[in-house]
MARNU-88384 format. One line per field, with one value per residue: residue number from 0; x, y, z of N, C-alpha, C, O in turn. Coordinates in nm, 2 decimals. Layout:
REM residues N
zakol [NUM:...] $
n.x [X:...] $
n.y [Y:...] $
n.z [Z:...] $
ca.x [X:...] $
ca.y [Y:...] $
ca.z [Z:...] $
c.x [X:...] $
c.y [Y:...] $
c.z [Z:...] $
o.x [X:...] $
o.y [Y:...] $
o.z [Z:...] $
***
This chain:
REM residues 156
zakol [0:1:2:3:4:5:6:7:8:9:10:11:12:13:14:15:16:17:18:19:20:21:22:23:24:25:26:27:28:29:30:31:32:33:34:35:36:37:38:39:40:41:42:43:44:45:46:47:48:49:50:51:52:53:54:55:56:57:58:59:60:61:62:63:64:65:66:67:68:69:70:71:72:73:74:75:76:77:78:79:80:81:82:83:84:85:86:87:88:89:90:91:92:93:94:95:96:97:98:99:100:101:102:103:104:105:106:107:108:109:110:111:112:113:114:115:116:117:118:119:120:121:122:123:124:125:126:127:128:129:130:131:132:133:134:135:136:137:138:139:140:141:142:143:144:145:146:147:148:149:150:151:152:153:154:155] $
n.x [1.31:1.30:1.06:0.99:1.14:0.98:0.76:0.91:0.98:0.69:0.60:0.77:0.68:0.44:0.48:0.58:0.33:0.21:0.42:0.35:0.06:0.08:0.23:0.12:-0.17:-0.12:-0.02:-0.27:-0.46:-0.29:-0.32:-0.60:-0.65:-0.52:-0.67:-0.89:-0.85:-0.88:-1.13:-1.32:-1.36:-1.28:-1.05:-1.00:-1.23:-1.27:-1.01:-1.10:-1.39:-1.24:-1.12:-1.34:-1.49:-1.76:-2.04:-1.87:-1.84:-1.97:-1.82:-1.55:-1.60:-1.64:-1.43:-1.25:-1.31:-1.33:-1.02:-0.97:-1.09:-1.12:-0.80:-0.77:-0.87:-0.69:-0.44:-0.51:-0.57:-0.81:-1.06:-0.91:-0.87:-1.18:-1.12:-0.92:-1.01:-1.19:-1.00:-0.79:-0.92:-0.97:-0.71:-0.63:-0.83:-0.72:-0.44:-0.57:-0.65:-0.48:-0.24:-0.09:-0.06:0.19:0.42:0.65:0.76:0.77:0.93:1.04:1.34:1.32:1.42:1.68:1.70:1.84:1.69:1.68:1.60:1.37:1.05:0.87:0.52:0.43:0.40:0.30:0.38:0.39:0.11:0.10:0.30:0.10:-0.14:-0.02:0.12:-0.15:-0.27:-0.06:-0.16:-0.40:-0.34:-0.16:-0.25:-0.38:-0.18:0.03:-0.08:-0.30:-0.65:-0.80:-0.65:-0.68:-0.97:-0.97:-0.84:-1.05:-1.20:-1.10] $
n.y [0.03:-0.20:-0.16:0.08:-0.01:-0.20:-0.02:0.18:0.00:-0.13:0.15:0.16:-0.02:-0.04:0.12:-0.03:-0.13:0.10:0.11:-0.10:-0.09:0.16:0.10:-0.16:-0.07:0.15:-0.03:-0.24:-0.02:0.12:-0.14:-0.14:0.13:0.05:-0.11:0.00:0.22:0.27:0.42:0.18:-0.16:-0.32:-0.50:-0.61:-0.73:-0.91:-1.09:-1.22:-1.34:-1.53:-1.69:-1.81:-1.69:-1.69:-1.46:-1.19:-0.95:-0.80:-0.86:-0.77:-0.52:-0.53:-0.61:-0.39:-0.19:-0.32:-0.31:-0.06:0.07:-0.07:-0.10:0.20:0.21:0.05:0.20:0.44:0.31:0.26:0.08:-0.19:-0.44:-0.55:-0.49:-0.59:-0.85:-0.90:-0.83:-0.98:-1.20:-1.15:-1.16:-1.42:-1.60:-1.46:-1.60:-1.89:-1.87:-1.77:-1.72:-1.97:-2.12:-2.05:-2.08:-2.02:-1.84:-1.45:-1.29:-1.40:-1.44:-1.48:-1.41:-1.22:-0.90:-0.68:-0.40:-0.50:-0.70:-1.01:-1.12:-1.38:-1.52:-1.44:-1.54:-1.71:-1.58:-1.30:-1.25:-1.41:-1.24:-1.02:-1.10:-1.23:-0.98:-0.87:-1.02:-0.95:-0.68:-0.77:-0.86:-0.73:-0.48:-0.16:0.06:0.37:0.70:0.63:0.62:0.41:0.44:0.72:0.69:0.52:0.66:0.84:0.69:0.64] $
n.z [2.59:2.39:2.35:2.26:1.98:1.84:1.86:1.66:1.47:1.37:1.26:1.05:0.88:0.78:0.55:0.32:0.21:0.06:-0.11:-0.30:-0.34:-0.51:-0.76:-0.83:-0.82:-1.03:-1.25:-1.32:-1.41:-1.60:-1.80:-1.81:-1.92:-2.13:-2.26:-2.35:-2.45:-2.74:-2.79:-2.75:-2.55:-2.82:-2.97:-2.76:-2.70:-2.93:-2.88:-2.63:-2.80:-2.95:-2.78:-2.70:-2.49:-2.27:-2.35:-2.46:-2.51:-2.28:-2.08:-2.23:-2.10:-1.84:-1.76:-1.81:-1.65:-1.39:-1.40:-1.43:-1.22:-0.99:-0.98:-0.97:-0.71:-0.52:-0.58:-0.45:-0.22:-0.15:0.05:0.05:0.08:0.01:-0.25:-0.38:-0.42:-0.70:-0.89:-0.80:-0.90:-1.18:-1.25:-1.22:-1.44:-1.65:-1.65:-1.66:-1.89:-2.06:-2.06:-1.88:-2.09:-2.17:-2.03:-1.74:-1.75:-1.78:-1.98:-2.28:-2.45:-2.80:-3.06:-3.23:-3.42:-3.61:-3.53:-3.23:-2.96:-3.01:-2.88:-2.70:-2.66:-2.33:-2.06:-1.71:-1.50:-1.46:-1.37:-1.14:-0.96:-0.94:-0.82:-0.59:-0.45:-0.42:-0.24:-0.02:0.01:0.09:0.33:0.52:0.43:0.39:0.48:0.48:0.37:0.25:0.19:0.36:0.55:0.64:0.69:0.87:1.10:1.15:1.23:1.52] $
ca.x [1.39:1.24:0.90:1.02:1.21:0.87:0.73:0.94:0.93:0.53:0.54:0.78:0.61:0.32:0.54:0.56:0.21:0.21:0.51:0.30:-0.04:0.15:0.26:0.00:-0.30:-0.12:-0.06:-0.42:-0.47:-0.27:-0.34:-0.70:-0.64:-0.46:-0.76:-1.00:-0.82:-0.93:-1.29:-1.41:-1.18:-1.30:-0.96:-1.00:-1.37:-1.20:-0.96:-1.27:-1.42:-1.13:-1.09:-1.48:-1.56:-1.87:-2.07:-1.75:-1.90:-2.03:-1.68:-1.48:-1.65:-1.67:-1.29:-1.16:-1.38:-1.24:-0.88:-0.97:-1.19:-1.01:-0.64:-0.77:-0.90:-0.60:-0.39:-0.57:-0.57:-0.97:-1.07:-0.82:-0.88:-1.24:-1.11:-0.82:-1.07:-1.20:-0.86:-0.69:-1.00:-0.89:-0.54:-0.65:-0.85:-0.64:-0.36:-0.60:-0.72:-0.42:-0.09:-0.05:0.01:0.32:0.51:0.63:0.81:0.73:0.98:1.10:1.36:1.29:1.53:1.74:1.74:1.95:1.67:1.68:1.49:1.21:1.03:0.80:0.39:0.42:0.36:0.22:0.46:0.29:-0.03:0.17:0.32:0.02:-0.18:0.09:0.12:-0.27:-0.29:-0.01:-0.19:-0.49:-0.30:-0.10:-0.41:-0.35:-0.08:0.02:-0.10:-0.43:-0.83:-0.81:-0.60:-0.78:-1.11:-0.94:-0.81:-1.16:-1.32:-1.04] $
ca.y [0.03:-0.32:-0.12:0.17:-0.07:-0.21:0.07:0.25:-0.09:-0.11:0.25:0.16:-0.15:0.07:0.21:-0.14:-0.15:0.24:0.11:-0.21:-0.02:0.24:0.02:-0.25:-0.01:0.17:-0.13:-0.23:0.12:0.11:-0.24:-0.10:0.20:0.03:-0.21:0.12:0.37:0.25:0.38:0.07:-0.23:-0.40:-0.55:-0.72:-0.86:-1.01:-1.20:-1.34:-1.40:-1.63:-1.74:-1.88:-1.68:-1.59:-1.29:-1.13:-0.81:-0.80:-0.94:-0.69:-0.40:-0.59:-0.63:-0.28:-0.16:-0.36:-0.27:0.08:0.12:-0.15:-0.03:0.34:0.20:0.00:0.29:0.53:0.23:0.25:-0.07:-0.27:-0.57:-0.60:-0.44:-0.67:-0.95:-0.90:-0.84:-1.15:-1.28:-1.11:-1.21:-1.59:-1.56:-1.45:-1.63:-2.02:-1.86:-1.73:-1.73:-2.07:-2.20:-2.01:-2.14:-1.94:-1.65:-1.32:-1.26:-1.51:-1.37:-1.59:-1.37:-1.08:-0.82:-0.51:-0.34:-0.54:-0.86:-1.03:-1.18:-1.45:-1.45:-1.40:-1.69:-1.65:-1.49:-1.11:-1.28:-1.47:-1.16:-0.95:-1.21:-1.23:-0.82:-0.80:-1.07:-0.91:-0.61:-0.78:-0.88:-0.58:-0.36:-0.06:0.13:0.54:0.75:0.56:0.63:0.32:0.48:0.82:0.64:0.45:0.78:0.94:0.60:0.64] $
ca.z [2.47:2.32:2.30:2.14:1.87:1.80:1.77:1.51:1.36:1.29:1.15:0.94:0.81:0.66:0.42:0.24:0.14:0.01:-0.29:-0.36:-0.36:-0.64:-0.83:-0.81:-0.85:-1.18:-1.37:-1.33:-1.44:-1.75:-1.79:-1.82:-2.01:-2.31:-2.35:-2.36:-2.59:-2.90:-2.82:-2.67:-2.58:-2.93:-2.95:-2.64:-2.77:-3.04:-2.81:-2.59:-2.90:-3.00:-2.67:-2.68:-2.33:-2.28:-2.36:-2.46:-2.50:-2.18:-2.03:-2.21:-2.05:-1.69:-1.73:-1.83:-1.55:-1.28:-1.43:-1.41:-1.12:-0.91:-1.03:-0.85:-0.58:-0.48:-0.61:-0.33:-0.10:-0.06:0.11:-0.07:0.13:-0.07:-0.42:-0.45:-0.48:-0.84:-0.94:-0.80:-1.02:-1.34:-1.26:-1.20:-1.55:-1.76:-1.65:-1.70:-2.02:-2.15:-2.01:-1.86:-2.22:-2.27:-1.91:-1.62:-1.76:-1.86:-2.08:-2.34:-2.59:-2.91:-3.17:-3.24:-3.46:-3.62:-3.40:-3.11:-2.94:-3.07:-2.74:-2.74:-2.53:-2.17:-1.92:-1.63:-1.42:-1.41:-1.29:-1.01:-0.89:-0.92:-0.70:-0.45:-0.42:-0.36:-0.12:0.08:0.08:0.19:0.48:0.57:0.48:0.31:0.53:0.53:0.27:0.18:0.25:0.45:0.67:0.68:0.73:1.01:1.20:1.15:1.33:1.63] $
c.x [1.34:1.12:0.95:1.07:1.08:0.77:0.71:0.94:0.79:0.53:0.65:0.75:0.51:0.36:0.51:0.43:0.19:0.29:0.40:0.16:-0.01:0.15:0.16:-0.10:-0.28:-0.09:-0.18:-0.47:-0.43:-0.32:-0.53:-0.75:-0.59:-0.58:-0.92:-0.91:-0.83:-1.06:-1.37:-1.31:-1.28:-1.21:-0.95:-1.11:-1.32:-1.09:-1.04:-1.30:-1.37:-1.12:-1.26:-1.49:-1.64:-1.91:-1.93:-1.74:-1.89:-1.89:-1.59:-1.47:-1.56:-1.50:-1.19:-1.25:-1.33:-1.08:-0.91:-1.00:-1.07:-0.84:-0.67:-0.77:-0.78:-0.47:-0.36:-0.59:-0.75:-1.02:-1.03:-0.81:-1.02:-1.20:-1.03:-0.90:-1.11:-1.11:-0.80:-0.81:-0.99:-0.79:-0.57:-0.73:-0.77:-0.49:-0.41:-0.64:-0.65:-0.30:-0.05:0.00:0.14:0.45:0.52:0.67:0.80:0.77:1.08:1.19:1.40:1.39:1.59:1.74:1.82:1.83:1.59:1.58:1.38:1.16:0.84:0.65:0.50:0.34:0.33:0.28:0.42:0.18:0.00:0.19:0.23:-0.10:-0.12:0.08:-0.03:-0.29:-0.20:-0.12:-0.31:-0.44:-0.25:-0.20:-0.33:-0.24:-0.09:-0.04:-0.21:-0.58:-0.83:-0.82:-0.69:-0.93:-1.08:-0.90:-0.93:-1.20:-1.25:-1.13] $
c.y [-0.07:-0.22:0.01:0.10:-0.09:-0.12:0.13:0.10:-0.09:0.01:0.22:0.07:-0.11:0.14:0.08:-0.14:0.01:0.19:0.02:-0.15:0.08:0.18:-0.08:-0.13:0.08:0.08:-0.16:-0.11:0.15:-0.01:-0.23:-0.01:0.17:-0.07:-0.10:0.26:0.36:0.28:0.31:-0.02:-0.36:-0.52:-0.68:-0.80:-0.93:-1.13:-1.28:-1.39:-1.52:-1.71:-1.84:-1.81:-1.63:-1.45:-1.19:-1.00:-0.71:-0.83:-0.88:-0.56:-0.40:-0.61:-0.50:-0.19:-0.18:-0.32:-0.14:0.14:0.06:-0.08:0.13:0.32:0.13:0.17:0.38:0.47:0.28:0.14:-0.17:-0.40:-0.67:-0.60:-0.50:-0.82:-0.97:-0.84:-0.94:-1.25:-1.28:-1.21:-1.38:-1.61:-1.55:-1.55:-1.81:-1.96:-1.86:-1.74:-1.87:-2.10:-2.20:-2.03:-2.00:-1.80:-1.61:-1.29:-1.36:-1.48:-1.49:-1.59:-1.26:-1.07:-0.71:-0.42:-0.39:-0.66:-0.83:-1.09:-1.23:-1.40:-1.45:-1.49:-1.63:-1.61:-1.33:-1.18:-1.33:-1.36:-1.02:-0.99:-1.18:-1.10:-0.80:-0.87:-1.02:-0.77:-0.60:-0.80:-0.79:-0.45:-0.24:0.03:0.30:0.54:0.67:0.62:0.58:0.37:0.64:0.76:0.60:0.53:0.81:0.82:0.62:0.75] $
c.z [2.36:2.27:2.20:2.00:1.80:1.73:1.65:1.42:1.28:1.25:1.08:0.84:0.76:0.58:0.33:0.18:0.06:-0.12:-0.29:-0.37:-0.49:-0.72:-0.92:-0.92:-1.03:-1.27:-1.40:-1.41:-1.62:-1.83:-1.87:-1.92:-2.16:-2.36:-2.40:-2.45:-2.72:-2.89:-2.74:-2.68:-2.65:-2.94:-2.86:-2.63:-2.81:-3.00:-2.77:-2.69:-2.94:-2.89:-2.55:-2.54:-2.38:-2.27:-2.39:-2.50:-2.36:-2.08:-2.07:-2.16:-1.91:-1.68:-1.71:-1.73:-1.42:-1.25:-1.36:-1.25:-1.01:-0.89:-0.98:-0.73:-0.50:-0.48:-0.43:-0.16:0.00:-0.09:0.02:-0.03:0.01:-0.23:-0.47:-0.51:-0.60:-0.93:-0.95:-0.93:-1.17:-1.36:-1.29:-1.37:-1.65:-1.74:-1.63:-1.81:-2.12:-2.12:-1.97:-1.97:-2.25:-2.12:-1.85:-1.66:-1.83:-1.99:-2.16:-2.51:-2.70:-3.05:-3.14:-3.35:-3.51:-3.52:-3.28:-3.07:-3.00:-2.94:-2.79:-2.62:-2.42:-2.13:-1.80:-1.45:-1.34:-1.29:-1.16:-0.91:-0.83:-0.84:-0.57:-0.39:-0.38:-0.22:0.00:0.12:0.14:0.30:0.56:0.58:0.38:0.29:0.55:0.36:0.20:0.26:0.34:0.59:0.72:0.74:0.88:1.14:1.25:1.27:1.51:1.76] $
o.x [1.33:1.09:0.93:1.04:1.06:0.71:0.62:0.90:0.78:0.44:0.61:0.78:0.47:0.29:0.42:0.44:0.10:0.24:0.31:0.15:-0.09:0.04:0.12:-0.11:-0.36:-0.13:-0.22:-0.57:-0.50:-0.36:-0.57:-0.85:-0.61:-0.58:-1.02:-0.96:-0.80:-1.14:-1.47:-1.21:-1.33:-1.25:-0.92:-1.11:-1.30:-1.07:-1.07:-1.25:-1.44:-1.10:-1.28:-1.49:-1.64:-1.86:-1.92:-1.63:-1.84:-1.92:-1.50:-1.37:-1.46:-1.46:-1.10:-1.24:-1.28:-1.02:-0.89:-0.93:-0.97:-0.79:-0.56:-0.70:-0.77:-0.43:-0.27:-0.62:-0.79:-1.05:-1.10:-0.75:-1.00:-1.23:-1.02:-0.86:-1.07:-1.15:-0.76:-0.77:-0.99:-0.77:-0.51:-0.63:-0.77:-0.44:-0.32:-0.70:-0.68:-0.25:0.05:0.12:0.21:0.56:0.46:0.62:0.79:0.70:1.18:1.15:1.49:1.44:1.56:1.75:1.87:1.89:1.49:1.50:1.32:1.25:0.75:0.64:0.62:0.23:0.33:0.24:0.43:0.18:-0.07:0.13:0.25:-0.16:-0.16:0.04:-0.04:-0.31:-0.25:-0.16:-0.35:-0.51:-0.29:-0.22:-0.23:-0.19:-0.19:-0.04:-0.20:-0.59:-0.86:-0.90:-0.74:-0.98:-1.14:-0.93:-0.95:-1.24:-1.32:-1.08] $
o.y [-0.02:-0.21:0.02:0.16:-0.02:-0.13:0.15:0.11:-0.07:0.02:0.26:0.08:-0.19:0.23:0.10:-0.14:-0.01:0.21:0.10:-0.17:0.06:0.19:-0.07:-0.12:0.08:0.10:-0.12:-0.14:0.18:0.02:-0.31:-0.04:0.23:-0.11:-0.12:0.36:0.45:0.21:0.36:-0.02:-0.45:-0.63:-0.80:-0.91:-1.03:-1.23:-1.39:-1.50:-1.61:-1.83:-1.89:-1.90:-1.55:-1.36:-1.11:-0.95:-0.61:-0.80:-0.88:-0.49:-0.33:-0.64:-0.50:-0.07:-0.09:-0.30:-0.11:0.22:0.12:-0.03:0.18:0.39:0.17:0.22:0.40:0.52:0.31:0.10:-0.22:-0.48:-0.77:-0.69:-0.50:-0.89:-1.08:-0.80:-1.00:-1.34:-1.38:-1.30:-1.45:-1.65:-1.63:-1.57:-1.88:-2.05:-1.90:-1.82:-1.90:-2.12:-2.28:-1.97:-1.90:-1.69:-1.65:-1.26:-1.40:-1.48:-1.57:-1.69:-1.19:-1.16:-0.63:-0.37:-0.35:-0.71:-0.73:-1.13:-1.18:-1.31:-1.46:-1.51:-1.51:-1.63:-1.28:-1.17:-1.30:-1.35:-0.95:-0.89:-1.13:-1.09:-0.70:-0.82:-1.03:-0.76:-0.51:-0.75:-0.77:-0.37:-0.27:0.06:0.35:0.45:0.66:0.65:0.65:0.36:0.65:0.81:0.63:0.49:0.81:0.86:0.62:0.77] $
o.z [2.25:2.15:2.08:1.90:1.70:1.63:1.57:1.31:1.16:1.17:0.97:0.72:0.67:0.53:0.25:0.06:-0.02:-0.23:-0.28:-0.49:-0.58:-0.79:-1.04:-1.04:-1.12:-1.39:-1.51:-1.48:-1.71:-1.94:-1.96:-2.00:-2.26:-2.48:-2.47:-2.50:-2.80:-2.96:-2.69:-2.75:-2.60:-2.93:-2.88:-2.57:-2.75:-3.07:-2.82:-2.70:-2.97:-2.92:-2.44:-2.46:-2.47:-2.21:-2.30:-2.52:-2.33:-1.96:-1.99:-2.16:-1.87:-1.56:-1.64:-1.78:-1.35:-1.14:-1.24:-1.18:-0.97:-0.78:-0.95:-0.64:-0.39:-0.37:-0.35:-0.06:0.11:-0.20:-0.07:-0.10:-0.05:-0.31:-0.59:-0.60:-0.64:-1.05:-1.05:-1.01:-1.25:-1.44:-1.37:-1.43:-1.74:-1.85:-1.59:-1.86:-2.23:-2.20:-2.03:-1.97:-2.32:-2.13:-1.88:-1.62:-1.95:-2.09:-2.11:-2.62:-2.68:-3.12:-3.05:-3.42:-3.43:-3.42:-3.24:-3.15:-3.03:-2.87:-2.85:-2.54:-2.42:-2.16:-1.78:-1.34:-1.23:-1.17:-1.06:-0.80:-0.73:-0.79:-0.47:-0.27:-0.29:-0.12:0.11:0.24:0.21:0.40:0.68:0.67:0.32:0.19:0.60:0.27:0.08:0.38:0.43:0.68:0.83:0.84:0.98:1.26:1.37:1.38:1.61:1.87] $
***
């Protein structure tokens, strides 16, 4: 009875990493996509730019790349243990380059309007929680419904 409890416990503990893989992987995704639909993510030069990082050409590419690519691969949960690394890197990035300045939380409403809040930057609250979500799923691993896991059957 103990072992069966266990059991249906650990399959149901591979569900957890399937929402946080969704989730996770399409923010990155959009995250990615809105710095690339203008064309090229110019926009997001022009921040670097301002933000003196280097090569910032070269760095806006290398970023909406990772978003994209990364933000699938987590997504599809293929080997999300490696792909979450140059993510948590983004996230760590952006959040000493840019977000620290403006304190912990995301959302900071500054005014109102006849149509509706005005809300100040974004602190670095996202980046916290998008950190935290990959490292879990470095630890947990990918779960059901991912490559990982197909790959992992095939090796059985």
């Amino acid at each position: 009875m103990i072992n069966d409890f266990y059991s249906n416990l650990k399959k149901q503990q591979q569900w957890s990493p399937l929402f946080l893989r969704l989730i996770i992987g399409f923010g990155f995704m959009a995250h990615g996509w809105a710095k690339l639909s203008t064309g090229a993510p110019v926009g997001f030069e022009k921040l670097l730019t301002y933000l003196n990082t280097p090569l910032p050409h070269i760095t806006a590419w290398v970023t909406v790349m990772v978003e994209l690519v990364g933000g699938l691969a987590i997504f599809s949960g293929f080997y999300v243990g490696i792909t979450a690394i140059p993510l948590i890197i983004t996230m760590l990035v952006a959040m000493f380059s840019v977000h620290i300045h403006y304190g912990f939380s995301t959302i900071k409403t500054i005014g109102l309007t006849p149509s509706g809040p005005l809300f100040g930057s974004p602190g670095y609250e996202i980046n916290l929680l998008y950190i935290a979500g990959l490292v879990s799923i470095m630890i947990t691993g990918a779960g059901i419904y991912s490559i990982d896991d197909v790959i992992g059957e095939k090796k059985k």
